[in-house]
mmCIF file of the N, C-alpha and C atoms, coordinates in Angstrom:
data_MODEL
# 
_entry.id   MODEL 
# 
loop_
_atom_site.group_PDB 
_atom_site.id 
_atom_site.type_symbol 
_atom_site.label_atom_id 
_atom_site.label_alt_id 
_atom_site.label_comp_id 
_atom_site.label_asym_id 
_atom_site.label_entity_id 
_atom_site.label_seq_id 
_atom_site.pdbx_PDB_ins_code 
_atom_site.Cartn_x 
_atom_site.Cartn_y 
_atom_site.Cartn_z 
_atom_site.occupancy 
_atom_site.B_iso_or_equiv 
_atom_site.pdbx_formal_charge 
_atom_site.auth_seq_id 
_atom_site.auth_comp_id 
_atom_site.auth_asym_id 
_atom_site.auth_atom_id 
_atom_site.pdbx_PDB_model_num 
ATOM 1   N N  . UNK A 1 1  ? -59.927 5.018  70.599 1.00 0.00 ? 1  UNK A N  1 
ATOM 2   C CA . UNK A 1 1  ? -61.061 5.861  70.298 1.00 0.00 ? 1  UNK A CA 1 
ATOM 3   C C  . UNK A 1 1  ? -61.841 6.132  71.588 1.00 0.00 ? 1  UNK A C  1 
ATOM 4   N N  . UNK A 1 2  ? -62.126 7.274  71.791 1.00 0.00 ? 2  UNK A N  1 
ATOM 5   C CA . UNK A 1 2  ? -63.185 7.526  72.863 1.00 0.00 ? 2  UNK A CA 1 
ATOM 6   C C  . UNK A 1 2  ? -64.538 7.085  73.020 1.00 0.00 ? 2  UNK A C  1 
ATOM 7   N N  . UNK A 1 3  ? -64.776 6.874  74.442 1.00 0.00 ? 3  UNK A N  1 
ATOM 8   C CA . UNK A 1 3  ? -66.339 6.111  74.299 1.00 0.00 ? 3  UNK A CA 1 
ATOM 9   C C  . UNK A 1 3  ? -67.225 6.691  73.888 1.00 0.00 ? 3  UNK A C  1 
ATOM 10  N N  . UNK A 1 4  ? -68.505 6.242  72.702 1.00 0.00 ? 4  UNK A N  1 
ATOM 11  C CA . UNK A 1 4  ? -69.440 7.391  72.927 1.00 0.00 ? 4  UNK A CA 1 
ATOM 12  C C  . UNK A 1 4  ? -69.987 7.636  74.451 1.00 0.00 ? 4  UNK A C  1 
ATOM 13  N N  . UNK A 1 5  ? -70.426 8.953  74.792 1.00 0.00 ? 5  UNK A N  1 
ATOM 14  C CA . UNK A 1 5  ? -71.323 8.744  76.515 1.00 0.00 ? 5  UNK A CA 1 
ATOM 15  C C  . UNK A 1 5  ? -72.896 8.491  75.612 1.00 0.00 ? 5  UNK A C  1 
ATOM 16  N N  . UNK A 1 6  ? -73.557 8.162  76.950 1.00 0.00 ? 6  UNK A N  1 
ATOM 17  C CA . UNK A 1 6  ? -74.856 7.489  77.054 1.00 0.00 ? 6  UNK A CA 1 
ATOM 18  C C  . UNK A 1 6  ? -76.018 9.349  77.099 1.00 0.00 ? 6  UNK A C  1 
ATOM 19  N N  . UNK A 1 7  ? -76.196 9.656  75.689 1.00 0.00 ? 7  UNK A N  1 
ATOM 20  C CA . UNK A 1 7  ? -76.915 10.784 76.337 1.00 0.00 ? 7  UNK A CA 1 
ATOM 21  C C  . UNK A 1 7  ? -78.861 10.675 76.743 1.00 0.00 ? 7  UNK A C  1 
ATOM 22  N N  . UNK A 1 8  ? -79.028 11.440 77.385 1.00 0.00 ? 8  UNK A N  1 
ATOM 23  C CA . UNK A 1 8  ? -80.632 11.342 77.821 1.00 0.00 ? 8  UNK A CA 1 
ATOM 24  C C  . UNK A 1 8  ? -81.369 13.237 78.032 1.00 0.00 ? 8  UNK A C  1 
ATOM 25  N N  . UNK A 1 9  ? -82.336 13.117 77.376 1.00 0.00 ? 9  UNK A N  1 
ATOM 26  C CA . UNK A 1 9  ? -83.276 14.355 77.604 1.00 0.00 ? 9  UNK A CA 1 
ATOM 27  C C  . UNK A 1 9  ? -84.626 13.779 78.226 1.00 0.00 ? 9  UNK A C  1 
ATOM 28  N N  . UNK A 1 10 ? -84.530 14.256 79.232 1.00 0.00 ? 10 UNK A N  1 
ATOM 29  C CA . UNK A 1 10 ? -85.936 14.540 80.556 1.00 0.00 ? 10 UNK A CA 1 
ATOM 30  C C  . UNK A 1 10 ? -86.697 15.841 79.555 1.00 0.00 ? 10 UNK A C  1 
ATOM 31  N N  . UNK A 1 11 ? -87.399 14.740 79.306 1.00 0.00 ? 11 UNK A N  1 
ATOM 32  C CA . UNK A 1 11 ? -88.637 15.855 77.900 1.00 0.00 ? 11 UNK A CA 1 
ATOM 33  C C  . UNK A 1 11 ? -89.736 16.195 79.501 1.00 0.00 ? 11 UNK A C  1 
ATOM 34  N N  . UNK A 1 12 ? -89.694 15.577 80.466 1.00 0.00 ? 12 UNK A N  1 
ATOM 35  C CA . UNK A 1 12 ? -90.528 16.195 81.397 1.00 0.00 ? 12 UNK A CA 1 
ATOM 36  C C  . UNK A 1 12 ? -89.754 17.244 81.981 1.00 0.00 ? 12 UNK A C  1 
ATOM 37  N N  . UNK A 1 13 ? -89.038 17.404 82.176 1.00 0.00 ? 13 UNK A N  1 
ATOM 38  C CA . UNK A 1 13 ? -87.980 18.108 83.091 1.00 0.00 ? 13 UNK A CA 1 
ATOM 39  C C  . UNK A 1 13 ? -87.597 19.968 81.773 1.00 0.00 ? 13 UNK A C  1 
ATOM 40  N N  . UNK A 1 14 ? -87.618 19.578 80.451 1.00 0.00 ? 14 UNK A N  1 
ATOM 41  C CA . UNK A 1 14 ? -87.069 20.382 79.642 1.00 0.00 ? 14 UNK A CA 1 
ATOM 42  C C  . UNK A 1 14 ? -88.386 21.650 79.670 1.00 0.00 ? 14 UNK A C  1 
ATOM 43  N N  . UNK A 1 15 ? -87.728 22.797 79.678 1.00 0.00 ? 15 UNK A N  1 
ATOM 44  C CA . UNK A 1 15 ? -88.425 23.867 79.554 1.00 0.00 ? 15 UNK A CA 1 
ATOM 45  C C  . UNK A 1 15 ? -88.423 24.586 78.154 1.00 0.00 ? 15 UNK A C  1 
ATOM 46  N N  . UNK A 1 16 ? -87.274 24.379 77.376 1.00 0.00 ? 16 UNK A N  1 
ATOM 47  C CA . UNK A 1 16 ? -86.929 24.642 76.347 1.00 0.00 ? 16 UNK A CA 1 
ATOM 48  C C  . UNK A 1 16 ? -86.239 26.163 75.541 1.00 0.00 ? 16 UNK A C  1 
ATOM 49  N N  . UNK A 1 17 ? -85.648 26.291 76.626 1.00 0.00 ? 17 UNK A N  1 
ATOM 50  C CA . UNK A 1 17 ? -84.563 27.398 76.939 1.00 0.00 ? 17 UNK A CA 1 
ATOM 51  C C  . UNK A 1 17 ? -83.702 26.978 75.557 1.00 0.00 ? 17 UNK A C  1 
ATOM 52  N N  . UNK A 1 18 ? -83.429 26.194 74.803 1.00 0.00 ? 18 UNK A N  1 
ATOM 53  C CA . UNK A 1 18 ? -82.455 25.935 74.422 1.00 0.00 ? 18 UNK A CA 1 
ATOM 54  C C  . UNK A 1 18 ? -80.790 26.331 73.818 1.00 0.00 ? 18 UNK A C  1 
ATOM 55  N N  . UNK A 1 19 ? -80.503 26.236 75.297 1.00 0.00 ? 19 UNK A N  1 
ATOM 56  C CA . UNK A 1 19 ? -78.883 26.195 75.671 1.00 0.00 ? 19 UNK A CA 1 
ATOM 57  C C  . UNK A 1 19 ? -78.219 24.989 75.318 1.00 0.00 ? 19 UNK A C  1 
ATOM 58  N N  . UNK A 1 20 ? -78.996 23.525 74.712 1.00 0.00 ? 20 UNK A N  1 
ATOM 59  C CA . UNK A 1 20 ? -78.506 22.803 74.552 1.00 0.00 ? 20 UNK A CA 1 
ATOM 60  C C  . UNK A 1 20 ? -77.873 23.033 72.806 1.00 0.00 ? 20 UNK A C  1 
ATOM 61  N N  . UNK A 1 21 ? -79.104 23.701 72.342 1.00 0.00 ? 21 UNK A N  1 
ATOM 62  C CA . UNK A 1 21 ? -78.908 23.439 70.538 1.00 0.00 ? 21 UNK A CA 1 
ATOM 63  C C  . UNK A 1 21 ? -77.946 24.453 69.962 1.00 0.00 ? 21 UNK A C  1 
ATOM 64  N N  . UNK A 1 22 ? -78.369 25.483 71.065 1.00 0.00 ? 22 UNK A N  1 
ATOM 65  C CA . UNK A 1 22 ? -76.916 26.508 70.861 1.00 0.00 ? 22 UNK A CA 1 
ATOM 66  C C  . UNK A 1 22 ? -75.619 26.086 71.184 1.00 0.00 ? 22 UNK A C  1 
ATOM 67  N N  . UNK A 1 23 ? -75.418 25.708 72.163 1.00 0.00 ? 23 UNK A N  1 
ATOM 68  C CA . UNK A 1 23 ? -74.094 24.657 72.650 1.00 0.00 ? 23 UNK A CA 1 
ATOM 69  C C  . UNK A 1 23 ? -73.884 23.858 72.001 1.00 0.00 ? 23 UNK A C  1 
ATOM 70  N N  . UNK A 1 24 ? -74.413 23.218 71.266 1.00 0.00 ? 24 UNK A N  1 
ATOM 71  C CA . UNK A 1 24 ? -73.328 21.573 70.438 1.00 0.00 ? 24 UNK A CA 1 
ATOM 72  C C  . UNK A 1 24 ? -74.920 21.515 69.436 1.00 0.00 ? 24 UNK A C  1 
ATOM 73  N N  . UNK A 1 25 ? -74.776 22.227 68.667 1.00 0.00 ? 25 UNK A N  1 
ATOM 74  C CA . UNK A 1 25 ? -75.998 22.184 67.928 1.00 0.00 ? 25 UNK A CA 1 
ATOM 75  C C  . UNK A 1 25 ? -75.628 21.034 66.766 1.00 0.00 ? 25 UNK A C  1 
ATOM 76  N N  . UNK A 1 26 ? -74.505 20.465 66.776 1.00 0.00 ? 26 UNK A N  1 
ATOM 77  C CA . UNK A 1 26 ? -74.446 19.179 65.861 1.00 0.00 ? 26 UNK A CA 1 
ATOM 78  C C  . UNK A 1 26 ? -75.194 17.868 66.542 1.00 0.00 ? 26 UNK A C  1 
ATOM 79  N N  . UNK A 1 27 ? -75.277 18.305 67.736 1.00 0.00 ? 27 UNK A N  1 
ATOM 80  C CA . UNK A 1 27 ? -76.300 17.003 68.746 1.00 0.00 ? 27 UNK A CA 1 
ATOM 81  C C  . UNK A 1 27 ? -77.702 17.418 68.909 1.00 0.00 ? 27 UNK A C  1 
ATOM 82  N N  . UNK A 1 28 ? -77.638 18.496 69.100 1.00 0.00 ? 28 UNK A N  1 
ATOM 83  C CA . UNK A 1 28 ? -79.179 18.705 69.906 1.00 0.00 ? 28 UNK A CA 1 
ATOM 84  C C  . UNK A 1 28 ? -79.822 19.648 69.000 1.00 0.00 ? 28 UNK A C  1 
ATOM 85  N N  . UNK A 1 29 ? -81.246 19.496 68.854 1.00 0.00 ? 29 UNK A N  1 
ATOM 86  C CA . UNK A 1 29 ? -82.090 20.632 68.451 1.00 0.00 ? 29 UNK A CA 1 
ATOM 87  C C  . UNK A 1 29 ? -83.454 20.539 69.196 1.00 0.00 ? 29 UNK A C  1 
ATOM 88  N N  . UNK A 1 30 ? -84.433 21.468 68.391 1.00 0.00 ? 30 UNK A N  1 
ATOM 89  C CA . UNK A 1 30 ? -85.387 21.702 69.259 1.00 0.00 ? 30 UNK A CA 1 
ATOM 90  C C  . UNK A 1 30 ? -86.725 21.211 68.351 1.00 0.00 ? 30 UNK A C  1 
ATOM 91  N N  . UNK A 1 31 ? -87.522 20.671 69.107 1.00 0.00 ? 31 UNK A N  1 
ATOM 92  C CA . UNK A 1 31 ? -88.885 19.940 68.029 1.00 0.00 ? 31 UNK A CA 1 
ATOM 93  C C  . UNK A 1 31 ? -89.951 21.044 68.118 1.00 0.00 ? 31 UNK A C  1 
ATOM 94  N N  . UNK A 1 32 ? -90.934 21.034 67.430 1.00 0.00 ? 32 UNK A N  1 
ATOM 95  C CA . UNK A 1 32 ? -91.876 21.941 67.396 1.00 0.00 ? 32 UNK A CA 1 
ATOM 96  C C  . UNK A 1 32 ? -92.318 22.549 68.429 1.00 0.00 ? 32 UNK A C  1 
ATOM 97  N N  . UNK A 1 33 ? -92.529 21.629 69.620 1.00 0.00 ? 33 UNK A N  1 
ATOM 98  C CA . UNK A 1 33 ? -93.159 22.519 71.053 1.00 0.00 ? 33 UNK A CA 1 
ATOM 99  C C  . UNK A 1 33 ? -91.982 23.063 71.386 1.00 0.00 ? 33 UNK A C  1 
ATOM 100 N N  . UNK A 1 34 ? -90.622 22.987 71.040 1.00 0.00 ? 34 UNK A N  1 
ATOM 101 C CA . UNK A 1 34 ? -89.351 23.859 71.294 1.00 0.00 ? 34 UNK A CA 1 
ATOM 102 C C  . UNK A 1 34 ? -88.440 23.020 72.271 1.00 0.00 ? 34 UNK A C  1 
ATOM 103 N N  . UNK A 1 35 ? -89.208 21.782 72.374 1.00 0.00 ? 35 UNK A N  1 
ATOM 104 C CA . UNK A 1 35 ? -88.531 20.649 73.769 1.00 0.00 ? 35 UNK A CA 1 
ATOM 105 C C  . UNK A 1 35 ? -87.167 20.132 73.070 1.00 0.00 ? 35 UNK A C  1 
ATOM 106 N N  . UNK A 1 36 ? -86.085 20.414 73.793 1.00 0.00 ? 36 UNK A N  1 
ATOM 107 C CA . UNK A 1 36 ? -85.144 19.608 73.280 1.00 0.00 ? 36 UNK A CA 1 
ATOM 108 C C  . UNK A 1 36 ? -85.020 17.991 72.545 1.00 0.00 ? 36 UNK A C  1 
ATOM 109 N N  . UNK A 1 37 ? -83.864 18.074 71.727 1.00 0.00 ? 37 UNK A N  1 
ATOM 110 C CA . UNK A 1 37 ? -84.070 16.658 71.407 1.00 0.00 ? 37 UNK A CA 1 
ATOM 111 C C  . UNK A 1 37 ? -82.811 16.108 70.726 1.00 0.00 ? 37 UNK A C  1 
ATOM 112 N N  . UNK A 1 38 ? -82.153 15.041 70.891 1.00 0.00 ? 38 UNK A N  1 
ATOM 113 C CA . UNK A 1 38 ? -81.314 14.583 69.731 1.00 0.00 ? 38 UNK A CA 1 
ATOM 114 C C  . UNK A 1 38 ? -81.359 14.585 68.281 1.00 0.00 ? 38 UNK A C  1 
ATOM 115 N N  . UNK A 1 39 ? -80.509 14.779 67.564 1.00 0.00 ? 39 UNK A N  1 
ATOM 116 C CA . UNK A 1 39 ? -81.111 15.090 65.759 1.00 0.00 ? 39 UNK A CA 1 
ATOM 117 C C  . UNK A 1 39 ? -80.746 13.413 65.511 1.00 0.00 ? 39 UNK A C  1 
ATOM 118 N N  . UNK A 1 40 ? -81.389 13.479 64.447 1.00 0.00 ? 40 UNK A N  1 
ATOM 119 C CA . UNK A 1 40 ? -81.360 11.636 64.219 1.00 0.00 ? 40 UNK A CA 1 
ATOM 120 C C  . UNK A 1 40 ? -80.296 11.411 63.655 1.00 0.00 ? 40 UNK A C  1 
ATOM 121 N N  . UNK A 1 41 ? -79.414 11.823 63.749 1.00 0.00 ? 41 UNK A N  1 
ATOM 122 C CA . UNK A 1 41 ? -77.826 11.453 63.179 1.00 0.00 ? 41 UNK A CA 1 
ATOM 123 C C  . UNK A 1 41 ? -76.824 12.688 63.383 1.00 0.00 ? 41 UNK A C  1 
ATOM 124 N N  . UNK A 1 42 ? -76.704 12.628 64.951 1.00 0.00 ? 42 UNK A N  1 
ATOM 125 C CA . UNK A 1 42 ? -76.216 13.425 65.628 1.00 0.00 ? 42 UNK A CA 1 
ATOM 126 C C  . UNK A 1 42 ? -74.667 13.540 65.248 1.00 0.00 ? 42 UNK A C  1 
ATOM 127 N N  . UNK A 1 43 ? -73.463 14.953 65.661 1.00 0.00 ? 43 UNK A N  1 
ATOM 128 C CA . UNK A 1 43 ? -72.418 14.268 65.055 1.00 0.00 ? 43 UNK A CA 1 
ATOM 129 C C  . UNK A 1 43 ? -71.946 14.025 66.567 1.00 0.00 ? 43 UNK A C  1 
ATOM 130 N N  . UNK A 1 44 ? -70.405 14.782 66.781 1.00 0.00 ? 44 UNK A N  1 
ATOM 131 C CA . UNK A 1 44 ? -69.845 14.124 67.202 1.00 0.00 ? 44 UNK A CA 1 
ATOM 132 C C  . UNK A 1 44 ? -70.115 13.544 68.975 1.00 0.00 ? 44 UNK A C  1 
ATOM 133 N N  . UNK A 1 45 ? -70.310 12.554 69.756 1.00 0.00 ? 45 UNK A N  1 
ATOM 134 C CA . UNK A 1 45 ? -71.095 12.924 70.469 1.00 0.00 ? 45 UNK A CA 1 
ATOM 135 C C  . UNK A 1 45 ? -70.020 12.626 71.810 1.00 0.00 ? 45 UNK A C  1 
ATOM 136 N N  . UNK A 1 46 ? -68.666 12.938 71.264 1.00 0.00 ? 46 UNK A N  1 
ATOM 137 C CA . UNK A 1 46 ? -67.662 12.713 72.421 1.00 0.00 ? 46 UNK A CA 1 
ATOM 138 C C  . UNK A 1 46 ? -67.030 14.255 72.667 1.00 0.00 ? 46 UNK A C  1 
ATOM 139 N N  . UNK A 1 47 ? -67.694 15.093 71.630 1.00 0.00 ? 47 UNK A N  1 
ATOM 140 C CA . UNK A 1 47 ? -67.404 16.819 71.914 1.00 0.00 ? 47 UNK A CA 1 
ATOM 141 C C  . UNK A 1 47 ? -67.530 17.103 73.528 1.00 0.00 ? 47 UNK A C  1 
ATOM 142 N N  . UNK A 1 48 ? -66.227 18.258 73.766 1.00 0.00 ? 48 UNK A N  1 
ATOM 143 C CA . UNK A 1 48 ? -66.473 18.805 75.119 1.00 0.00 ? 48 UNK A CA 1 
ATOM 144 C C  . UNK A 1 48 ? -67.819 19.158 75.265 1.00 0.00 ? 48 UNK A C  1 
ATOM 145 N N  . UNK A 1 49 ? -68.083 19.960 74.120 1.00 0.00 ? 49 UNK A N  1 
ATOM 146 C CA . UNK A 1 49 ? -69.217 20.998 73.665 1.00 0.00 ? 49 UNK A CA 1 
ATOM 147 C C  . UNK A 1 49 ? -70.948 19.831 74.220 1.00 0.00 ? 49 UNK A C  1 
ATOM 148 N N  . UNK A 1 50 ? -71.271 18.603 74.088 1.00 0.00 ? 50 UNK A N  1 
ATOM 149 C CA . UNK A 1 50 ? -72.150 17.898 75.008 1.00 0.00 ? 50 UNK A CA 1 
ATOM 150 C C  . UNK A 1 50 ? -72.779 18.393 76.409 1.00 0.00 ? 50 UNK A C  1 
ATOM 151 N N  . UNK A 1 51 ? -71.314 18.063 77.216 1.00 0.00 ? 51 UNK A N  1 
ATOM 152 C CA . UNK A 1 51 ? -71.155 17.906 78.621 1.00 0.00 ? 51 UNK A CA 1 
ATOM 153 C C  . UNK A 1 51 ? -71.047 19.369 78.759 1.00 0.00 ? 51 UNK A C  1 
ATOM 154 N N  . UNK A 1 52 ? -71.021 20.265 78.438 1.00 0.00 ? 52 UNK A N  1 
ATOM 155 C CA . UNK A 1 52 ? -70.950 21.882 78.287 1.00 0.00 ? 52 UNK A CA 1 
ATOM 156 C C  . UNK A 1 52 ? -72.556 21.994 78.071 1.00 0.00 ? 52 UNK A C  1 
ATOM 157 N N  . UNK A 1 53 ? -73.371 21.316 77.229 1.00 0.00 ? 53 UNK A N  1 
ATOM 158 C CA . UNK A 1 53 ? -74.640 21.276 76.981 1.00 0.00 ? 53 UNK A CA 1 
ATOM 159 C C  . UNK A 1 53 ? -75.465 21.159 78.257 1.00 0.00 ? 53 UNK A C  1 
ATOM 160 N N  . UNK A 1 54 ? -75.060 19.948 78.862 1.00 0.00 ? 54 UNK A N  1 
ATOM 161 C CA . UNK A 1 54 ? -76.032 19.807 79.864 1.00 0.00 ? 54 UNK A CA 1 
ATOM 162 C C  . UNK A 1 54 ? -75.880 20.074 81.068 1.00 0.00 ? 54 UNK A C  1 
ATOM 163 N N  . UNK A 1 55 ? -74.454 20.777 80.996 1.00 0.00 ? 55 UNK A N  1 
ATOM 164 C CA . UNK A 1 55 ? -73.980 21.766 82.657 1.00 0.00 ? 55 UNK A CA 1 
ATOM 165 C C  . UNK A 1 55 ? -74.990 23.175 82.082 1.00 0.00 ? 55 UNK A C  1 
ATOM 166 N N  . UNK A 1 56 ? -75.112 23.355 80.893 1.00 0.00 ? 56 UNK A N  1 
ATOM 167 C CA . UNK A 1 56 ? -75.563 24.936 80.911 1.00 0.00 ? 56 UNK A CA 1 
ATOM 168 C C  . UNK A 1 56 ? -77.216 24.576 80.907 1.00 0.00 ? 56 UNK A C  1 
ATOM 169 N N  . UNK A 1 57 ? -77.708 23.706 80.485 1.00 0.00 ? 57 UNK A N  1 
ATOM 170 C CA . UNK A 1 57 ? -79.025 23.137 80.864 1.00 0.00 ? 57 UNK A CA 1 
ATOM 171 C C  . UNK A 1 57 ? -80.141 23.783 81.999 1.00 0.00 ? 57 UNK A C  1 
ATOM 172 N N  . UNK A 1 58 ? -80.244 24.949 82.327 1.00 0.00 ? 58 UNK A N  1 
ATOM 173 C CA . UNK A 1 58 ? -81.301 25.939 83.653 1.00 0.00 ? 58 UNK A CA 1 
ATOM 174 C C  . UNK A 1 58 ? -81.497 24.789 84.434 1.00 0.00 ? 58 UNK A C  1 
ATOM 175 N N  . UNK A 1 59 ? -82.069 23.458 83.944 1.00 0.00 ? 59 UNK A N  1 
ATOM 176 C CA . UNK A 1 59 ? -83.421 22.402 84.716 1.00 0.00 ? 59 UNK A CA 1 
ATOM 177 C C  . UNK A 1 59 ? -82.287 21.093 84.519 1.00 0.00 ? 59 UNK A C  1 
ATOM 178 N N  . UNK A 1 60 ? -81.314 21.437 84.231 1.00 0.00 ? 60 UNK A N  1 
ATOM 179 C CA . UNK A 1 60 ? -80.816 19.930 84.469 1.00 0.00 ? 60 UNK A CA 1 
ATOM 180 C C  . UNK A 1 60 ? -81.487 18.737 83.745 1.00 0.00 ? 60 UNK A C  1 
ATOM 181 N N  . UNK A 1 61 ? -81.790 19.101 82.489 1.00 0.00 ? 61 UNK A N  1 
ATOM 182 C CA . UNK A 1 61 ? -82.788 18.399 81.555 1.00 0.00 ? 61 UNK A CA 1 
ATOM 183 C C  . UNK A 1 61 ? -81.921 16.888 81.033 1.00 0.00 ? 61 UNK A C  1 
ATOM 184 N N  . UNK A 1 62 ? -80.855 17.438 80.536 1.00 0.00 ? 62 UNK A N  1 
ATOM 185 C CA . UNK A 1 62 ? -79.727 16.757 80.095 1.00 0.00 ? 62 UNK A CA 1 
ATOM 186 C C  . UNK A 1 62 ? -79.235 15.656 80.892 1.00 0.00 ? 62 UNK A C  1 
ATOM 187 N N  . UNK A 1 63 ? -78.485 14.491 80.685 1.00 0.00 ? 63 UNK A N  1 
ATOM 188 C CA . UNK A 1 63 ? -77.898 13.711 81.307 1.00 0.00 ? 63 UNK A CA 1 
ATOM 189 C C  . UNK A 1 63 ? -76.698 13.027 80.142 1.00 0.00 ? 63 UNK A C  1 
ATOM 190 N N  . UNK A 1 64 ? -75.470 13.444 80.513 1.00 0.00 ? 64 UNK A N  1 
ATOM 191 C CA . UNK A 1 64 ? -74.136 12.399 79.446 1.00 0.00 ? 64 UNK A CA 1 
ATOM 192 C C  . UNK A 1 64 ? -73.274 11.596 80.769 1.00 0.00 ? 64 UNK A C  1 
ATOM 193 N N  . UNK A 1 65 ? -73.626 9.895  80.310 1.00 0.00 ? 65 UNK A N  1 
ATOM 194 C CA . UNK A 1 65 ? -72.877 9.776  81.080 1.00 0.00 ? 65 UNK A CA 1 
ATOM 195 C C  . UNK A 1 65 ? -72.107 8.632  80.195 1.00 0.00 ? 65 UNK A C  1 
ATOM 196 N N  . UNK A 1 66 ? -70.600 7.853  80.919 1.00 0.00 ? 66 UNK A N  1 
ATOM 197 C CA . UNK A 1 66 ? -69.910 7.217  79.744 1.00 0.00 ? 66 UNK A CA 1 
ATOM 198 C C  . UNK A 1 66 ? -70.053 5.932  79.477 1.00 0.00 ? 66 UNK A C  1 
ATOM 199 N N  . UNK A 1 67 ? -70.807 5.429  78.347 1.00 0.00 ? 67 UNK A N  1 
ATOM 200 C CA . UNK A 1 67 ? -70.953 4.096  78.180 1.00 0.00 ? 67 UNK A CA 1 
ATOM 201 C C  . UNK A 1 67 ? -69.897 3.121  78.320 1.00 0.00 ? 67 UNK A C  1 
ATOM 202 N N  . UNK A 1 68 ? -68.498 3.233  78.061 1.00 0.00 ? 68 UNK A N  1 
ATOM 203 C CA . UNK A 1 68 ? -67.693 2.515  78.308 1.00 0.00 ? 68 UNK A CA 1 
ATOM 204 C C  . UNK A 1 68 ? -67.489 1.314  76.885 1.00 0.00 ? 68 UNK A C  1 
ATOM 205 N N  . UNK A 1 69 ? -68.155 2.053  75.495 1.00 0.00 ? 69 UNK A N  1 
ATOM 206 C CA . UNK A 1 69 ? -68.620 1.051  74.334 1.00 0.00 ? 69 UNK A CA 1 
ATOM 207 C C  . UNK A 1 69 ? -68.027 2.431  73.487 1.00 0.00 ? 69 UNK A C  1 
ATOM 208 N N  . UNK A 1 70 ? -67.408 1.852  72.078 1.00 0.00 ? 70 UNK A N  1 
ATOM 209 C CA . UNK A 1 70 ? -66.830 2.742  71.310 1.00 0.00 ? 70 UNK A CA 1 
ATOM 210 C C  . UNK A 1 70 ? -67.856 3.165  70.335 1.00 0.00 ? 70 UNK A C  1 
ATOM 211 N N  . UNK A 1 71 ? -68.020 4.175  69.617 1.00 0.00 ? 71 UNK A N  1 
ATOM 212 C CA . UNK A 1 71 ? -69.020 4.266  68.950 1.00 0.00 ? 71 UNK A CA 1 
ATOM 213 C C  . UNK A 1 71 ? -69.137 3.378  67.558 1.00 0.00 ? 71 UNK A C  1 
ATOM 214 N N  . UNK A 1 72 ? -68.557 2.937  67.325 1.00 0.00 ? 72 UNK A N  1 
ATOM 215 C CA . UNK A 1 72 ? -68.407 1.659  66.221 1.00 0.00 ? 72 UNK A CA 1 
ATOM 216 C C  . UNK A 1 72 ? -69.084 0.525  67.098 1.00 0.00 ? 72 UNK A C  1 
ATOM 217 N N  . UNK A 1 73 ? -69.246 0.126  68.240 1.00 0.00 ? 73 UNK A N  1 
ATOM 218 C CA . UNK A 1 73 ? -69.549 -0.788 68.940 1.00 0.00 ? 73 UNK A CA 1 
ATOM 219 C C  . UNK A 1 73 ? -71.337 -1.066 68.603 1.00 0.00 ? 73 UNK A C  1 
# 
């Protein structure tokens, strides 16, 4: 099984373009001020479609990197 990666949103850094929720909108959405955010039971979070999230990111808001822990872990 693939690792989950370790994801992170820089809520200082986010402008709220969101390229993330359009990109892998089973992970990411947008909260009322429009700031990105993880949904509380995100799906899959080993999708290309992630790491596609936070390359298309304007501000580099995003961060996936690989925990090295399975998501059952």
């Amino acid at each position: 099984m693939t690792p989950a990666p370790d994801i992170r949103v820089d809520r200082d850094r986010c402008i709220g373009a969101g390229m993330c929720a359009l990109t892998a909108p089973a992970v990411f959405t947008q909260d009322d001020e429009g700031l990105s955010e993880l949904l509380p039971e995100p799906g899959d979070l080993t999708s290309l479609l992630v790491r596609e999230a936070a390359r298309a990111c304007p501000v580099g808001a995003l961060t996936v990197t690989s925990t090295g822990r399975s998501p059952a872990d």
